[in-house]
C-alpha positions in Angstrom: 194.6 -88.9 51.4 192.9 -92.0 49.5 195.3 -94.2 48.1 192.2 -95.3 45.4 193.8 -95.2 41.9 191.5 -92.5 39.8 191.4 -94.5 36.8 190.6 -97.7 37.9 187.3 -96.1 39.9 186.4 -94.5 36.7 187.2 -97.5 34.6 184.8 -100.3 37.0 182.4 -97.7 36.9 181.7 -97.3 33.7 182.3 -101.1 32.8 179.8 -101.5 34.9 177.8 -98.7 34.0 174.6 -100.8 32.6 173.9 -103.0 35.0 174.0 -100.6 37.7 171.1 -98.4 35.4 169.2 -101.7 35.2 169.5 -102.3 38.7 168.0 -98.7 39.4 165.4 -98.7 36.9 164.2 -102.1 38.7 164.4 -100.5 41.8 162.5 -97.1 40.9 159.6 -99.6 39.1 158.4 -100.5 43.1 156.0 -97.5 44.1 157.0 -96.9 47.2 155.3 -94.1 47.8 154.9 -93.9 52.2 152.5 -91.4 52.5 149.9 -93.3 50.6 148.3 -96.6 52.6 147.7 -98.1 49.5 151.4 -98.2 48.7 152.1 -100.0 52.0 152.9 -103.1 50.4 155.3 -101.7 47.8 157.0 -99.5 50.8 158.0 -103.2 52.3 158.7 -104.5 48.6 161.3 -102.0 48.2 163.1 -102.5 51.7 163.5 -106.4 50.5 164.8 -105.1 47.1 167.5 -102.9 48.8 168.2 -105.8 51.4 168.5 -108.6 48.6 170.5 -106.1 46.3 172.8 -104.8 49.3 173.4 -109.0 49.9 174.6 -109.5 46.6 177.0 -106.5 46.5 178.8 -108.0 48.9 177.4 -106.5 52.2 177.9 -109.9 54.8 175.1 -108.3 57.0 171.5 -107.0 55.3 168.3 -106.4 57.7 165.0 -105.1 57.0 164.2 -103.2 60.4 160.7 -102.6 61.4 159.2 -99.1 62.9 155.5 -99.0 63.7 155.0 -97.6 60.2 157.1 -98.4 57.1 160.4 -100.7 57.4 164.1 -99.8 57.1 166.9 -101.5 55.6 170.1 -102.0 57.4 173.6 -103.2 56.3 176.7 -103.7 57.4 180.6 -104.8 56.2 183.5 -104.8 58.8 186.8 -103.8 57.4 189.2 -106.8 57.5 191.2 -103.8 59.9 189.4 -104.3 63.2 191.2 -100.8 63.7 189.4 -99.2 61.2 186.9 -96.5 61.4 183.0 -96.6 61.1 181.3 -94.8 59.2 177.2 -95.3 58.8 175.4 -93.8 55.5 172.0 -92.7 55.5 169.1 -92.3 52.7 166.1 -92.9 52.6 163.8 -95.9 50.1 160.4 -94.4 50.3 159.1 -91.9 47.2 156.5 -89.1 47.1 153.7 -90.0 45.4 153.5 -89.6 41.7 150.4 -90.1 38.8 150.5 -89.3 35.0 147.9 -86.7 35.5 150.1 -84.4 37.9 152.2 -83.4 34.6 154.2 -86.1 34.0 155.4 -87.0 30.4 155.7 -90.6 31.1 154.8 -93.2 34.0 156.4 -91.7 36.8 157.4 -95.3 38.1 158.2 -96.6 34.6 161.7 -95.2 34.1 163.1 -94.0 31.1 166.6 -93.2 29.9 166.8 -89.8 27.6 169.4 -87.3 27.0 172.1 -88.6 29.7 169.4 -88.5 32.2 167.0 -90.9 34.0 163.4 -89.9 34.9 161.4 -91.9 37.2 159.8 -90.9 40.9 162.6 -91.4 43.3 165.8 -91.2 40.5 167.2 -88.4 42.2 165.1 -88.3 45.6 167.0 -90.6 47.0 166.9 -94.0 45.5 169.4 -93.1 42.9 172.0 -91.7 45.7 171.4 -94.8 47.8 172.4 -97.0 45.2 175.6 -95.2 43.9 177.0 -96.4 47.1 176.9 -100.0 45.8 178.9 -99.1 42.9 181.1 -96.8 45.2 182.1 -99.7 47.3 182.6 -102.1 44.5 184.9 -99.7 42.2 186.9 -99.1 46.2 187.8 -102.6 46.6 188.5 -103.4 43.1 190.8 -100.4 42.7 192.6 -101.4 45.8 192.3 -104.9 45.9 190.7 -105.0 48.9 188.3 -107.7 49.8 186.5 -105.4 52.5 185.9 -101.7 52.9 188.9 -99.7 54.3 186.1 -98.8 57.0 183.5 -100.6 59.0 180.9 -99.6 56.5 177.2 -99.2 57.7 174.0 -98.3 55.9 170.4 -97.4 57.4 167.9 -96.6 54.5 164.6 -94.8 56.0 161.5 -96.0 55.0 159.6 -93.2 55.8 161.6 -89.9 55.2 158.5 -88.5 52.5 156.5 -88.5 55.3 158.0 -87.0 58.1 160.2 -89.3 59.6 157.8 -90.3 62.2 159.6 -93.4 63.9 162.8 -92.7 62.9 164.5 -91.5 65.9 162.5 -93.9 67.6 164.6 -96.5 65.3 167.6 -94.9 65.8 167.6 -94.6 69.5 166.5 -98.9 69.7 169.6 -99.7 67.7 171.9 -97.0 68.8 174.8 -99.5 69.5 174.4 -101.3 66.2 174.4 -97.6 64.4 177.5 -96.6 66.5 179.8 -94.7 64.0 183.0 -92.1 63.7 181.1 -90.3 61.0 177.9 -90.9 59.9 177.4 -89.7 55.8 173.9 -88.8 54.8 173.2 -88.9 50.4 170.1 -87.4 50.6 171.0 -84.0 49.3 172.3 -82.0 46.2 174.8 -79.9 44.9 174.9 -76.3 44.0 174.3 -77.2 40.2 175.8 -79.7 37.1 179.3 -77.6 36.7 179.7 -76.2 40.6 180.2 -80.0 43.1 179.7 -78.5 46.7 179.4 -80.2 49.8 176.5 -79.1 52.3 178.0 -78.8 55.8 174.5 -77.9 57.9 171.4 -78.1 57.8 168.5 -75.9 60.0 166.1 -76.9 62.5 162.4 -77.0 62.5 160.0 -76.5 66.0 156.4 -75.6 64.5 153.5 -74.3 66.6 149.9 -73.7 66.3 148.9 -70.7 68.7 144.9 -70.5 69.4 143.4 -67.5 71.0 140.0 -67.6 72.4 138.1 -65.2 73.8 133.9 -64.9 73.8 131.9 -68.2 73.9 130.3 -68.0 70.6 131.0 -65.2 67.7 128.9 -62.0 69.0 127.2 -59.3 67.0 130.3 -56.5 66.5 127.7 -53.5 66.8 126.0 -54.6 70.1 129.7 -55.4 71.7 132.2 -54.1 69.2 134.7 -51.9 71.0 134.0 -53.5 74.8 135.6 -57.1 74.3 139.0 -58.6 73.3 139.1 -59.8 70.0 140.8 -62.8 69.1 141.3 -62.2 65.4 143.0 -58.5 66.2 145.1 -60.2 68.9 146.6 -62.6 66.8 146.8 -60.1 63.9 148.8 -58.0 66.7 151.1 -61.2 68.0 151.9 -62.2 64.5 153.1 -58.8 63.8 154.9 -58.3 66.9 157.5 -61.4 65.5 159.7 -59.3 64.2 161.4 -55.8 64.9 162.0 -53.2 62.2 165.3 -54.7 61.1 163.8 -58.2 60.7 165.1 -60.1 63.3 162.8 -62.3 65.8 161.4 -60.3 68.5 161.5 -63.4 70.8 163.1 -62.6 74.1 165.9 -65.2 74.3 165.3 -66.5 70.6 169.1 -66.3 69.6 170.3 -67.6 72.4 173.0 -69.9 71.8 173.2 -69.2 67.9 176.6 -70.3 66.7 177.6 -66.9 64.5 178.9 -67.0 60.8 182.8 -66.5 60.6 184.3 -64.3 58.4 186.1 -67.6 56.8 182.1 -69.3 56.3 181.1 -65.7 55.4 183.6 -65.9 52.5 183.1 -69.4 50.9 179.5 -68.5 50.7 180.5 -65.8 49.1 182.5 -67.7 46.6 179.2 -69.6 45.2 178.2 -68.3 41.8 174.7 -67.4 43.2 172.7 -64.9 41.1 169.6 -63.6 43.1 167.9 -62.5 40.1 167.8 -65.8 39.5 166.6 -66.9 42.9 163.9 -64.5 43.0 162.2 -66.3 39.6 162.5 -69.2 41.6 161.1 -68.1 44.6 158.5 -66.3 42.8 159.0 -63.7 44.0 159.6 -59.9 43.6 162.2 -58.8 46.2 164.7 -60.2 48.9 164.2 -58.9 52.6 165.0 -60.9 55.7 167.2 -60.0 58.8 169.0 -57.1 58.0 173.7 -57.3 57.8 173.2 -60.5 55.8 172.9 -62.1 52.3 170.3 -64.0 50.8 172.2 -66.7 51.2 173.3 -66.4 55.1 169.8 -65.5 55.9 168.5 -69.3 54.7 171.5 -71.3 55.3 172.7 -69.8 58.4 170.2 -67.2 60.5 166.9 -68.7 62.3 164.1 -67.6 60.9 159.7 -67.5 62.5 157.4 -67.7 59.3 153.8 -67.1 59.8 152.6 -70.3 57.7 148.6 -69.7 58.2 146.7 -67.2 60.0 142.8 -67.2 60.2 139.5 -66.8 62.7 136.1 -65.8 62.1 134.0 -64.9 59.1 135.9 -66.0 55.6 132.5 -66.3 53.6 131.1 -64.2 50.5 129.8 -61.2 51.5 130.0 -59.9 55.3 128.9 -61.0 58.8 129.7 -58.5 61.0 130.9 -60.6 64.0 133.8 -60.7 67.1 134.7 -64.6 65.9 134.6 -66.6 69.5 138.5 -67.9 68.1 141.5 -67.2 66.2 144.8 -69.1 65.3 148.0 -68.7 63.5 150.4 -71.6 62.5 154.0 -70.5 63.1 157.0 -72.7 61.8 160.7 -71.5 63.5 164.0 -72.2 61.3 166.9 -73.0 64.2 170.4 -73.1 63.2 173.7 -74.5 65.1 173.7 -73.7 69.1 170.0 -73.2 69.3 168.0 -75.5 71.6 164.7 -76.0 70.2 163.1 -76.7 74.1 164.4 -73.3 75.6 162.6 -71.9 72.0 159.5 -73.4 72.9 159.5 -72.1 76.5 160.6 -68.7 74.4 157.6 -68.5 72.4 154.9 -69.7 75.3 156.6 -66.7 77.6 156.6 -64.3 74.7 152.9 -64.8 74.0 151.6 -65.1 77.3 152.8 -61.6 78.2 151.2 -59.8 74.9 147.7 -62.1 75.3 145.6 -59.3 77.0 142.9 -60.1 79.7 139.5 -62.0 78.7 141.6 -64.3 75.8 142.9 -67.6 76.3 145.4 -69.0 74.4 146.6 -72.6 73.6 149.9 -73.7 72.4 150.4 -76.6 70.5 154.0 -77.3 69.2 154.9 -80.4 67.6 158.2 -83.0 67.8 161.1 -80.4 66.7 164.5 -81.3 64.7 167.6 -80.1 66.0 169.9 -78.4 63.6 172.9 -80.0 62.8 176.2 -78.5 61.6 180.1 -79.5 60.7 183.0 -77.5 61.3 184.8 -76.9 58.3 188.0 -77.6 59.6 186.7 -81.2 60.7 188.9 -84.0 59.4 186.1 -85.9 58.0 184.1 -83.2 56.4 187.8 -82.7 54.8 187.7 -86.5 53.5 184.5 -85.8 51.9 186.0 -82.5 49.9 188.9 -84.4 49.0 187.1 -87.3 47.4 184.3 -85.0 45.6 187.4 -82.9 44.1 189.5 -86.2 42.7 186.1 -87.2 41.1 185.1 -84.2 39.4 188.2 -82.7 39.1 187.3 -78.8 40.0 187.8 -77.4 43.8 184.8 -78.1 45.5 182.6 -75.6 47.3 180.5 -75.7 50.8 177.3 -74.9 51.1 174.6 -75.2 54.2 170.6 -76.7 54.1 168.0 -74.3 54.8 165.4 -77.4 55.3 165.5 -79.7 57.9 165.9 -83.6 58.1 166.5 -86.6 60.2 169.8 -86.1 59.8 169.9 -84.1 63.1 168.9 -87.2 65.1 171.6 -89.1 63.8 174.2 -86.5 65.4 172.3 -86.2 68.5 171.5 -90.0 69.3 175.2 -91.0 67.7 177.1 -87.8 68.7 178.9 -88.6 65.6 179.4 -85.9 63.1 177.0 -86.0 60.1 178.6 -85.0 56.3 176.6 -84.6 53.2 177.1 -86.3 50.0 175.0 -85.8 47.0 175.3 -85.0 43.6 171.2 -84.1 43.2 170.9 -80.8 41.1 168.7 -78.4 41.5 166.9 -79.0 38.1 166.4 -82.3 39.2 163.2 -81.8 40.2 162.5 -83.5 43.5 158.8 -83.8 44.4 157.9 -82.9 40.8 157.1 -84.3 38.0 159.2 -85.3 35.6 161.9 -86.1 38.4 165.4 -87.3 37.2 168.8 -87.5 37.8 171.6 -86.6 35.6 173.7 -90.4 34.6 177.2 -88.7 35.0 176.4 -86.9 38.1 175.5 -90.6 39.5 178.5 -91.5 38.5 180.5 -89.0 40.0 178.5 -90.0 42.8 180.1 -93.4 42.8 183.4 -92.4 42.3 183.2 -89.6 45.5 182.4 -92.8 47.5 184.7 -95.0 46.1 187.6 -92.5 46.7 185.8 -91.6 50.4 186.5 -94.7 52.0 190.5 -94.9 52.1 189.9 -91.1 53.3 188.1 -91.6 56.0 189.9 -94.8 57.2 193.1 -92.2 57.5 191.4 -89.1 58.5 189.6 -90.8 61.3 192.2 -92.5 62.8 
């Protein structure tokens, strides 16, 4: 348990409350937007930023690492208790691109302050829960009088998150022994909403595919040969249908192999979430739930793997007809993987499963692209634990668990560190990530702040 006083995390916080917002708005003023080459120069402006402003918090060690695309940011601050834990934090400093025209009521890198919240590109998503960890650290050593963190305290900020995460595990496998940690805490995430703190415990993983069936040379006439040739365009209607049984589960030979199952004690604190799926259906836009039948809405994104047909097309898509057999046909398939799964022995899956259907006279091609491992923390885990404890003493409410049903770099970090990975945000879902008008509520930040101020003593005890 944290021996942090409460009040004196909440008091530095708010005394310091100001600068901190200035420092942000500063921060969120650099567009640096990744996916944009036009922005590459800001991308790098920002890493300096974070470097500089990670220096003058106190941080003895502050490196802007290059990738062959954007830079990263790295920090560190031994514990004066060479004993101590290490713990690494991960975000990420790059922005989707924003412009006034996509809906925006202000400059979406001109940040404004209204109604106890801040709206800028990037306030919430994820330069605003990046920085609270400045102010975290701060508030921990002046509430304990430390003069270092109660853990070896490590940062690597991403540079190139909004765009994939292309060299990132690349990064991360080049400075492995410098990004060595007990526990490694990513604040790039959110909470269930302003009144329920929860703390995510998994996210999925992604392997994505483009399957291309061929069959004649050139698109032929379908009266003069309709009837006597495969057709790609009816094959991969007939493979994309043949995905998923009449209970809605993957059809995949070998597909679940390895899935880690729900307990009845996860089954339950999902249950405990206030989640209203009327609600979650306007969201979606959508009209009904369906999925894999014997689970919840909730299970079936956070904790079932999932194959989603994300494009399917071939032949004629004019005005008007052309009665053809098109020479080709594709579909672009995108596979949700959750705890246990391997996303190689789903790749060999899929090329097996579709091999045998393909009939004779159609060729098919296979393309997948790099996957991300899902990654997930046992509830019972001493640090995950830590995490709950210090979210609960700063908002003062039990806190909840939750799972991801996206997928991130965070999955790299456990597999090249073979550290566990927690999740701390305090993001909302109204904050509107990737929209515009993006913002993040001020007392949520705060919270933020205190969660990490509290965390550190934690961890230092939990881990030991």
């Amino acid at each position: 348990m944290s021996d942090t006083p409460d009040s004196a995390v909440r008091t530095y916080t708010e005394q310091h409350r100001t600068a901190f917002l200035d420092d942000l708005a500063e921060w969120l003023r650099i567009p640096s937007v990744s996916a944009q080459p036009e922005h590459e120069g800001d991308v790098r402006r920002s890493a300096e930023w974070l470097s500089a402003k990670l220096k003058e918090t106190g941080f003895p060690v502050t490196e802007v690492w290059e990738t062959a695309g954007a830079p990263a940011v790295f920090a560190a601050w031994p514990s004066d208790d060479p004993a101590a834990p290490t713990v690494l934090v991960y975000g990420h400093h790059d922005v989707q691109p924003a412009a006034r025209e996509d809906g925006w009521s202000g400059e979406p890198f001109e940040p404004v302050i209204r109604d106890g919240r801040m709206y800028g590109r990037g306030a919430a998503d994820d330069k605003g829960q990046v920085l609270f960890h400045t102010l975290g650290v701060r508030a921990h050593l002046a509430a304990t009088g430390r003069t270092s963190p109660a853990v070896h305290l490590k940062l690597v900020i991403e540079g190139e998150e909004e765009s994939g995460s292309p060299h990132f595990r690349d990064l991360v496998e080049r400075h492995a022994d410098r990004l060595a940690a007990d526990a490694v805490i990513v604040s790039d995430t959110g909470m269930w909403n302003e009144t329920t703190p929860t703390v995510c415990v998994g996210t999925r993983g992604l392997a994505e595919c483009e399957i291309e069936l061929r069959g004649p040379d050139q698109d032929i006439h379908s009266g003069s040969f309709g009837g006597a040739v495969p057709n790609p365009a009816t094959e991969i209607a007939r493979l994309v249908a043949a995905l998923h049984d009449a209970d809605g589960r993957v059809a995949i030979p070998g597909f679940y192999d390895g899935v880690t199952p729900l307990t009845a004690t996860e089954r339950a604190l999902l249950a405990e979430l206030p989640f209203d799926e009327a609600d979650w259906l306007r969201t979606a836009r959508s009209r009904a739930a369906s999925g894999e039948a014997g689970y919840s809405t909730l299970e079936r994104i956070w904790a079932r793997p999932t194959a989603e047909v994300n494009g399917i097309g071939g032949g004629y898509q004019g005005e008007g007809s052309k009665t053809i057999i098109p020479s080709s046909a594709r579909a672009k398939i995108s596979f949700r993987l959750v705890a246990g799964q391997d996303p190689d022995h789903v790749e060999r899956a899929v090329r097996d499963w579709a091999e045998a259907r393909v009939p004779a006279g159609i060729d098919q091609r296979i393309t997948f692209l790099p996957a991300i491992r899902p990654c997930l923390t046992p509830l019972d885990h001493p640090a995950l634990q830590a995490v709950a404890r210090a979210m609960g003493r700063a908002f003062g409410r039990k806190v909840l668990f939750t799972r991801e049903g996206g997928s991130g770099p965070a999955a790299d970090l456990q597999d090249v560190l073979g550290a566990p990975v927690l999740f701390l945000g305090i993001s909302v879902p109204s904050d509107g990530w990737h929209a515009p008008d993006e913002k993040v509520e001020l007392d949520l930040l705060f919270k933020g702040a205190e969660t990490a101020a509290h965390l550190w003593s934690d961890l230092a005890a939990a881990l030991r």
